[in-house]
VOGU-3710 file (C-alpha; in Angstrom, 3 decimals, decimal comma):
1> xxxxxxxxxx> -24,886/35,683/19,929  -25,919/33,414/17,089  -27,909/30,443/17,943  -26,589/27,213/17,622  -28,248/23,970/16,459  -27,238/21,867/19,310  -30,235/18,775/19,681  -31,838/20,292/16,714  -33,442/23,649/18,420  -33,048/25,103/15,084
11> xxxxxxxxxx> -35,048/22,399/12,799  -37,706/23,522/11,215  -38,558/24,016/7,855  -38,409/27,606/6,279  -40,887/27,412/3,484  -38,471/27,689/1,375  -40,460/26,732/-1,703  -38,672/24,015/-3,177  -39,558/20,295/-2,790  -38,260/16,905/-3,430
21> xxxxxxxxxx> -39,000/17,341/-7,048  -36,898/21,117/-7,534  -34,207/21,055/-9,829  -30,627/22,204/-8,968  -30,962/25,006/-12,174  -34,345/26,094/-10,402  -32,192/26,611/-7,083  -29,358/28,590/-8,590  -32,025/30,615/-10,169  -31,099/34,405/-9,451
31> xxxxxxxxxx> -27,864/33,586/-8,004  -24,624/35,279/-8,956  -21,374/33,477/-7,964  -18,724/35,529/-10,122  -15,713/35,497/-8,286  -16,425/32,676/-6,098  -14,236/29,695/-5,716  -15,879/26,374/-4,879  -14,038/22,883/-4,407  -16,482/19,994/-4,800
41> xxxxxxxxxx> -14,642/16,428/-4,053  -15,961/13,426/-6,274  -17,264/16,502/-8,501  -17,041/14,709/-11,708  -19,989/12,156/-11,338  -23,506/11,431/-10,332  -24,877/14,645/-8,195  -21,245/15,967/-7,566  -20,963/16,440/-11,575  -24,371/18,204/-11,625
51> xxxxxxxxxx> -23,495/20,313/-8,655  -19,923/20,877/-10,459  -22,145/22,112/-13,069  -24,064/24,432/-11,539  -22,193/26,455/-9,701  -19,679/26,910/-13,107  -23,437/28,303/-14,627  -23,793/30,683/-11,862  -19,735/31,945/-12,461  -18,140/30,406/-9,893
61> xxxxxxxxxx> -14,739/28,784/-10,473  -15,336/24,933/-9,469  -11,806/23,185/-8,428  -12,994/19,243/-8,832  -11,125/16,945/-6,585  -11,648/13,451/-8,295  -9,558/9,769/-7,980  -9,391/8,971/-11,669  -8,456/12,438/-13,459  -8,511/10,990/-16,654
71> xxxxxxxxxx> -12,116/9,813/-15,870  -12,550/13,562/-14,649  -10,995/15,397/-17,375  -13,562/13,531/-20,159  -16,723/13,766/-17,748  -15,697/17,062/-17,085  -14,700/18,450/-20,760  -16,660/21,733/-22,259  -17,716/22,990/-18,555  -16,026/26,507/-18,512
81> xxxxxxxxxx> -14,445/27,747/-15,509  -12,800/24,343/-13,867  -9,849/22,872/-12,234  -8,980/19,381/-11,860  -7,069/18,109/-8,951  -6,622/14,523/-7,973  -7,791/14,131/-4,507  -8,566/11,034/-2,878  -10,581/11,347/0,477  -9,432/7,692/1,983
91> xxxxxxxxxx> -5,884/8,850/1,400  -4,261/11,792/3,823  -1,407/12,172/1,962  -3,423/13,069/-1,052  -5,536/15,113/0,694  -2,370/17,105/2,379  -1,073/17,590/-1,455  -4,081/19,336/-2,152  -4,934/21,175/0,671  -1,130/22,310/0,639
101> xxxxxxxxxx> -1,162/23,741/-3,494  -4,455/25,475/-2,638  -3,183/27,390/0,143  -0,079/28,357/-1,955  -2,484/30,249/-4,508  -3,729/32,717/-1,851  -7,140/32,353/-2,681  -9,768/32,170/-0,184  -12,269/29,466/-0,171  -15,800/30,381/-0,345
111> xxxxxxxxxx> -17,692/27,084/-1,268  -16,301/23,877/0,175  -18,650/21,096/-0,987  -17,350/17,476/0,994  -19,845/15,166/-1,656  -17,132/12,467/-1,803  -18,729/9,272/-0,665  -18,893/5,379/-0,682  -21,492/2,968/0,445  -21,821/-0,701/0,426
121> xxxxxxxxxx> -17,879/-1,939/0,383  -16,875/-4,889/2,390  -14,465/-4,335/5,225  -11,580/-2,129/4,086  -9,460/0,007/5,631  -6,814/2,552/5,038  -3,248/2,796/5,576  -3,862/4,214/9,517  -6,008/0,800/9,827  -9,640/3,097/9,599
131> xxxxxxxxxx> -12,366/1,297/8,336  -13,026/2,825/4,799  -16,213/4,206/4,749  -15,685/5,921/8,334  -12,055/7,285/6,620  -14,028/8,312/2,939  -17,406/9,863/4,104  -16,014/11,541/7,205  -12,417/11,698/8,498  -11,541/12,924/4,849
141> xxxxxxxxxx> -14,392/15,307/5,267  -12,945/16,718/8,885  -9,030/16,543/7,784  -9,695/18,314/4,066  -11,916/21,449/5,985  -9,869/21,582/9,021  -6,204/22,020/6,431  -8,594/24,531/4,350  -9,851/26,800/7,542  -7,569/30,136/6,361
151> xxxxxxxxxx> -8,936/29,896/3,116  -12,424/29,378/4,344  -12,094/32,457/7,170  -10,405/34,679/4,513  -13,261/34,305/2,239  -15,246/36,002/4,693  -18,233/34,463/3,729  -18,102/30,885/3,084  -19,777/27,821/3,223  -19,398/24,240/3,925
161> xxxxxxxxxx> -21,664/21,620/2,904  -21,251/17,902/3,679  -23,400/15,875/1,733  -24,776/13,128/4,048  -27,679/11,032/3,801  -30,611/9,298/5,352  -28,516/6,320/5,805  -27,728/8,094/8,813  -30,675/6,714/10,562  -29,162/2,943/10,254
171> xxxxxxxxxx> -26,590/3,718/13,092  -25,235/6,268/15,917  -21,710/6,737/16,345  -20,035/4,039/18,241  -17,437/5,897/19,910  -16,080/2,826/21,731  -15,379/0,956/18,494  -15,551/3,419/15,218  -13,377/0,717/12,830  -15,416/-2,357/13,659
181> xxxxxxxxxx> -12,497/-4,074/15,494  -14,310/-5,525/17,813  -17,816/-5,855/16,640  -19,151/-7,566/13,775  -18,515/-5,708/10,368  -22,151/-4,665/8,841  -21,529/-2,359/5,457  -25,006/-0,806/6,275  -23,897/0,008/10,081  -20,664/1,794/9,174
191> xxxxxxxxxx> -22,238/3,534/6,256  -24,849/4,694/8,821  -22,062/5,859/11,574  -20,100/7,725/8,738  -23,190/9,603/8,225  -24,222/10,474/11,395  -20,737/11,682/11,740  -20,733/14,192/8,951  -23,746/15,328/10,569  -22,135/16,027/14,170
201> xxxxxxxxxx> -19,512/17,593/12,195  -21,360/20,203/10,834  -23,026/20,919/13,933  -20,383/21,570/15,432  -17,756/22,950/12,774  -20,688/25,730/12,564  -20,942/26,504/16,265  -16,927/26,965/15,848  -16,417/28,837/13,039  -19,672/31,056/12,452
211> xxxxxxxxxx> -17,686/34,359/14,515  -15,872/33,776/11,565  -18,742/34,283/8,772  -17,862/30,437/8,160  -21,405/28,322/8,078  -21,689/24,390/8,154  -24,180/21,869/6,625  -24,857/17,959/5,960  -28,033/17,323/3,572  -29,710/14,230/2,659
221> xxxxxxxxxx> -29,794/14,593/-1,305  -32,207/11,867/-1,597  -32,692/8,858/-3,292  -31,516/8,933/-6,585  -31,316/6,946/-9,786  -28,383/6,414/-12,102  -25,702/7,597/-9,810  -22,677/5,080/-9,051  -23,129/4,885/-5,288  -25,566/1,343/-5,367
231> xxxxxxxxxx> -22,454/-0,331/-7,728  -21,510/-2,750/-4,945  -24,239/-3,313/-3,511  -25,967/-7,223/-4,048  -30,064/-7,561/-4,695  -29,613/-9,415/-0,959  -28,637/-5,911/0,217  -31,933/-4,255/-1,918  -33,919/-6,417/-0,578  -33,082/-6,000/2,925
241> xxxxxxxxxx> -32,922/-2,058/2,432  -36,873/-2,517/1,005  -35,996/-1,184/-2,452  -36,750/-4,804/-4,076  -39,555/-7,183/-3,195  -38,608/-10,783/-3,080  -38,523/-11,692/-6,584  -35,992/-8,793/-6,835  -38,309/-6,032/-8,637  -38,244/-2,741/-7,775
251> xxxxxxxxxx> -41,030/-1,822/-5,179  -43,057/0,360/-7,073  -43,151/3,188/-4,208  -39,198/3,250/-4,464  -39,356/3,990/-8,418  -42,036/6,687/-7,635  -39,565/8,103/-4,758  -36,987/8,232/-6,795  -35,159/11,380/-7,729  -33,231/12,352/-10,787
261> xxxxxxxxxx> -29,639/13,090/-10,930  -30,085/17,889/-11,117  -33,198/16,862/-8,174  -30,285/14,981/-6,187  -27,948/18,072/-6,389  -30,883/20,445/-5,339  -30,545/20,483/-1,877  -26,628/20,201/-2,225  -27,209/23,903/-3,838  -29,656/25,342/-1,807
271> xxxxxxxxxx> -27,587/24,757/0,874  -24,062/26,216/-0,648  -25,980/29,667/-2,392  -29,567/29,861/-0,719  -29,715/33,673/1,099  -32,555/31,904/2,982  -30,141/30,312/5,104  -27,248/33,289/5,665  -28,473/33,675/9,435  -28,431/29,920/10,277
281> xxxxxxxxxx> -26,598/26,873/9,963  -25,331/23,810/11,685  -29,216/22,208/9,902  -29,161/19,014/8,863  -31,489/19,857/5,061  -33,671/17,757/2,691  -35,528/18,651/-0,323  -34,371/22,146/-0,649  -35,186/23,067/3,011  -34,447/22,085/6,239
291> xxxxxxxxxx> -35,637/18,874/7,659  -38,321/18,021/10,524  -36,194/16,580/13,776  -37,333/12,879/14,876  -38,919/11,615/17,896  -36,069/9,888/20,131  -37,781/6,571/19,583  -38,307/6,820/15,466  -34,654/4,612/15,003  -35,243/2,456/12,148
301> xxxxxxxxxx> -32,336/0,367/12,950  -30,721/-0,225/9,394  -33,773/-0,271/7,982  -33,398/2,619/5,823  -36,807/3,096/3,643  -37,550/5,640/1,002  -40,091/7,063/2,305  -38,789/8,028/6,010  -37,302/11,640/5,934  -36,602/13,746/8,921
311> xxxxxxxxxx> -33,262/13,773/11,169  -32,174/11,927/14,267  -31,550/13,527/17,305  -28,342/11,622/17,816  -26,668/13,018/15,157  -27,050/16,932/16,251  -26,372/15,711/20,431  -24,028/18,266/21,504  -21,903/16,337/23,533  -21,414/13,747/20,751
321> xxxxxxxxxx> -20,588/16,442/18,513  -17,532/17,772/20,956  -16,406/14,318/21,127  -16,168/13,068/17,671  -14,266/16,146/17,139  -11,645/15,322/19,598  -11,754/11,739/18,388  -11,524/13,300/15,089  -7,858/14,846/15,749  -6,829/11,683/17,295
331> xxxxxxxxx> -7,575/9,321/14,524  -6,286/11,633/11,430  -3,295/13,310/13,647  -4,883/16,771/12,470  -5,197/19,604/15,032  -8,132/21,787/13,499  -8,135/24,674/15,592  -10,444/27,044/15,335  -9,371/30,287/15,470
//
């Protein structure tokens, strides 16, 4: 029976032999993906472009799933072996369209790569009344795999990656409220909660689906520059986060930490391709390997810094995991059984 990752019994680093400063090229290094299909959401900018990128080097067939496909089509253009579809992860409908023309094509689905993501909106919701970044960076995540599962299983083989992020520290998942109807609305919190949800769900999506030769991740890409995630944010928000000091300049260990746009999609690719991980999964991986698990006390309490690494118990607790899946079905109406 294969181990599962359940409180994080199964995180510890590999030696892989990549760090925070390997490349996504120096990943894919040595890997052949002719014949392989991949679907990367948001794969037309910041790290979802470069991972869109690399995989097409390597021969896969990358199916992009972007909001604005004329924005798509031009950041896309001259990168052989793409598709564009328009898929938009706050909207089910969308993601139903999608899900439904892929199945059509028989293919199976070897690579699904959920790097769609938002951070720093004000309170928004969805048409089902979800709170954005809760319906974005996670129930699109859950409803998107869970209408793709008979691709994934006939691949016989595959791989799903959700691209999380340290932000998951800033918050748990608040199971009694998840849309911030009754508490307080904090962008930081429910960017936090989405995260630590995308990490349950790959805990547990991999205890469910590896009899199936189907393996789950979530990966903190790190902290990068010149990406379009930080476009909302305010230089309050910076401040408070510890990226600026108070006359709003960059703290000079934040530019140091800083990674670049193909160091970003490094660990995205090491976990979709590396052969170093074919006998595990449900990991929670940074810097090209998988991360060190957390005391129980080491909550930073939205106080995100750059230099904290490392994964929270919370968001690999077993029971939580079981739970947010059934939650899951509830709040999308999706039944993703596994089987």
């Amino acid at each position: 029976m294969k181990a599962n990752n359940y409180q994080g019994v199964l995180q510890k680093p590999i030696g892989s032999g990549f760090t925070a400063a390997s490349t996504s090229t120096e990943v894919i290094e040595g890997i052949n993906l002719n014949g392989k299909i991949a679907i990367v959401t948001g794969g037309n900018t910041g790290i979802g472009l470069e991972t869109t990128k690399t995989l097409s080097s390597a021969g896969a067939t990358v199916i992009v799933l972007a909001r604005n496909l004329e924005k798509a089509k031009t950041n896309l253009k001259g990168i052989p072996n793409i598709e564009i579809e328009e898929g938009d992860m706050m909207n089910p409908l969308s993601i139903e369209r999608f899900a439904q023309k892929f199945l059509l094509s028989g293919r199976p689905l070897h690579l699904l790569i959920n790097n769609a993501g938002i951070m720093w909106v004000p309170l928004q919701r969805d048409q089902r009344g979800i709170e954005s970044q809760l319906a974005t960076n996670y129930l699109g995540q859950f409803h998107l795999t869970a209408k793709l599962w008979t691709a994934l299983k006939q691949a016989n083989g595959a791989r799903v990656v959700n691209v999380s992020s340290l932000g998951h520290h800033n918050a748990a998942f608040d199971f009694e409220d998840p849309s911030f109807e009754k508490r307080d609305y904090q962008t930081l919190l429910a960017y936090g909660q989405s995260k630590t949800a995308s990490n349950l769900f790959a805990l547990e999506l991999d205890n469910r689906a590896k009899d199936f030769n189907v393996r789950a991740y979530a990966l903190h890409p790190g902290s990068i520059a010149g990406t379009e995630l930080g476009r909302n944010a305010d230089v309050e928000q910076w401040k408070q986060l510890g990226f600026l000091d108070e006359n709003g300049n960059i703290q000079p260990e934040v530019l140091a930490g800083l990674k670049t746009i193909p160091q970003g999609a490094a660990t995205t690719i090491f976990a979709a391709t590396s052969p170093l991980l074919n006998a595990i999964g449900g990991v929670y991986l940074e810097d090209g390997d998988i991360a060190e698990l957390l005391p129980t006390d080491s909550s930073i309490q939205a106080n995100a810094k750059l230099h904290q690494n490392g994964v929270q118990e919370y968001s690999l607790d077993e029971s939580s995991a079981k739970r947010l899946w059934d939650l899951s079905q509830e709040m999308t109406g999706v039944t993703f059984s596994i089987s």
